[in-house]
N, C-alpha and C positions, 0 to 999 in steps of 0.2 A: 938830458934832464933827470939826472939822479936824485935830486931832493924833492921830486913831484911823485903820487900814484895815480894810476888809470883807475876811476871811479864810474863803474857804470850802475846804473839801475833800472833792471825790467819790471815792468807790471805784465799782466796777459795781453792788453793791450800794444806790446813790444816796448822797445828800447827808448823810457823816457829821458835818460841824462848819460854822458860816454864826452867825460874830461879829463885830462889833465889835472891833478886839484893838491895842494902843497899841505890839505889837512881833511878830515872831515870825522866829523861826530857822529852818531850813530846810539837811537834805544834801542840798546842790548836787553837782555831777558834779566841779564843782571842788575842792570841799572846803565847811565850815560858812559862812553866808552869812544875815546879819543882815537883817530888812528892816524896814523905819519907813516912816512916813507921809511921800511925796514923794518915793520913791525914785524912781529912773529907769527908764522903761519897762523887760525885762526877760522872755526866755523861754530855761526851760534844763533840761536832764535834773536827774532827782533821783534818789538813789540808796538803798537800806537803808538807814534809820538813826532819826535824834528829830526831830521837831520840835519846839521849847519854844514856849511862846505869852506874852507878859506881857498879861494884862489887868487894871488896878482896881489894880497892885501886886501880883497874885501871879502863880504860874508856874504852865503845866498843859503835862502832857508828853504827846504819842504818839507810837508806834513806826509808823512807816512803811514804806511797799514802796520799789519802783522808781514810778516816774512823771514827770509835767512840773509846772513850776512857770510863771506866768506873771503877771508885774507889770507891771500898768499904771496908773498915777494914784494912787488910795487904793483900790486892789482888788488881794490876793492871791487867785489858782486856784490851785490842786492837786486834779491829776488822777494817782490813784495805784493801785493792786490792792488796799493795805493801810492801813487806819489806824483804828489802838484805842488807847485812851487807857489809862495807867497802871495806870488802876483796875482796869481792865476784862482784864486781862492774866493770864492762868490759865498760872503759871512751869509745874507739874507737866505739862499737855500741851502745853507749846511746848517744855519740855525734853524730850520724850521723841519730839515731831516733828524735833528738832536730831539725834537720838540715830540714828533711823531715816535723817534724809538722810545721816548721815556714815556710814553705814554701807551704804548706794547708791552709794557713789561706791569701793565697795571692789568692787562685781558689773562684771562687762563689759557695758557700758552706750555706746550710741551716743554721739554729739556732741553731738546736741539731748536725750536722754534725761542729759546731764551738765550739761547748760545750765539744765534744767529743776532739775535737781536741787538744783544750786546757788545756784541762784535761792530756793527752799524753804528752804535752811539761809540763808541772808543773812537770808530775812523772818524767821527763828528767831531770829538772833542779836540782829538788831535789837528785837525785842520783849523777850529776856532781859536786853541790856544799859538798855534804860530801864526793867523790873519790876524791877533789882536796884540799879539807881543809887538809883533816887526810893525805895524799901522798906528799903536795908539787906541787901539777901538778899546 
């Protein structure tokens, strides 16, 4: 299978996806960032956001944290804090996790207790904006 790469992605929690996948998208630090089989070597922050996957012709979405991406040959890593897939995305307590961090960043809160914070509503946002793309909500 030449025109496929081995797509894995860890959280601390261990090894949430390890496929085969003929494409997959990726928020780079840069911005969206395609990858296919034979891309060029490749290591770069990753930010809140989607990853799409194309395997077989269809698409499969999850919402991501912060972490690193690293591409070498026909093998994507990702090593990340967060990654659920669409399905799996419960809107009612991520909205109400969204609800809670913006509402911390209104108390007098340290630098690293604002960093922390913010970091919470990011993994929030990201997870609402791919449960309500891919749903309709």
């Amino acid at each position: 299978m030449p025109d496929t790469l081995k797509l894995e992605i860890v959280t601390p929690e261990g090894r949430v996806y390890s496929e085969e996948v003929d494409m997959v998208t990726v928020p780079g630090i840069e911005g969206e960032m395609g990858i296919l089989p034979q891309h060029v070597p490749l290591m770069t922050q990753m930010v809140p956001g989607e990853i799409s996957v194309r395997k077989a012709g269809h698409d499969y979405f999850l919402a991501v944290g912060e972490g690193m991406i690293e591409v070498s040959g026909r093998h994507v890593a990702v090593l990340t804090d967060l990654a659920i897939g669409s399905d799996k995305i419960d809107e009612a307590k991520v909205e109400e996790a969204r609800r809670r961090a913006e509402a911390r960043l209104h108390e007098k809160l340290s630098d690293e207790e604002v960093a922390s914070v913010n970091a919470s509503l990011a993994r929030s946002v990201a997870q609402l904006h791919v449960k309500r793309r891919r749903h309709g909500g």
